[in-house]
C-alpha positions as CSV (number, residue, x, y, z in Angstrom):
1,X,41.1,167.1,135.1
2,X,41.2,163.4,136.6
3,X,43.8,161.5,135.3
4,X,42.9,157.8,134.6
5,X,46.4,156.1,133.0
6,X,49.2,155.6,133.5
7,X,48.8,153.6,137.0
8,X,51.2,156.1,139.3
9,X,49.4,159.3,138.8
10,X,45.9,157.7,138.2
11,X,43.0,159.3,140.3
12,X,45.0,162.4,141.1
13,X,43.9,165.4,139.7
14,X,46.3,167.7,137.0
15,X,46.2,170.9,134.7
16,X,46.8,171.0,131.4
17,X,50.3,173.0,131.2
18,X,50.6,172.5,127.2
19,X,49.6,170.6,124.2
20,X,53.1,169.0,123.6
21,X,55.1,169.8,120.6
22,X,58.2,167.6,119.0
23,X,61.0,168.3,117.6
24,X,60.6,170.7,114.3
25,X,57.4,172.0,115.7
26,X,55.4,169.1,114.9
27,X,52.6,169.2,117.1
28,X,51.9,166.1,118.8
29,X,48.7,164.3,120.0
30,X,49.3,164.1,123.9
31,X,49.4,167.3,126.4
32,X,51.2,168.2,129.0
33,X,49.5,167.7,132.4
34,X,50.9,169.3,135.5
35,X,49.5,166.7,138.2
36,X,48.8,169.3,141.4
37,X,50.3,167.0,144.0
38,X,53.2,166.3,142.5
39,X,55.7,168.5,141.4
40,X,56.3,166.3,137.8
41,X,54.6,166.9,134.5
42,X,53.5,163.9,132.0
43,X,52.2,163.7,128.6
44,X,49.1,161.9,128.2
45,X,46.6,161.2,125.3
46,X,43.4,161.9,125.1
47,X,42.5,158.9,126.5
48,X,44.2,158.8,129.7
49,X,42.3,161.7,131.3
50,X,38.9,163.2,132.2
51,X,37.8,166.8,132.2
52,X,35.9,167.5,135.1
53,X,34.7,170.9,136.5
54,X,35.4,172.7,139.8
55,X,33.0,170.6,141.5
56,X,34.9,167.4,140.4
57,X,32.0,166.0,138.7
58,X,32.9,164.2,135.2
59,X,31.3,166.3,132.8
């Protein structure tokens, strides 16, 4: 996936590692993105990334 927000990981490209869960097992609305040249993880709605597909086409 491309990630478009926030500015210091925007344009690289992540996985999603997890949907992210609060405290008492609330899910939450943002996921846990592993960005692949970095070794950091950061939650991110919806809105702040793009699936694309192996080609890196936005699909």
């Amino acid at each position: 996936m491309l990630i478009l927000r926030p500015a210091y990981v925007a344009g690289r490209v992540g996985k999603v590692f997890a949907k992210e869960v609060l405290s008492g097992d609330y899910p939450s609305e943002r996921w846990l993105i592993r960005v692949d040249s970095e070794d950091i993880v950061v939650s991110l709605n919806s809105k702040e990334f793009e699936v694309v597909n192996d080609d890196f086409e936005i699909s």
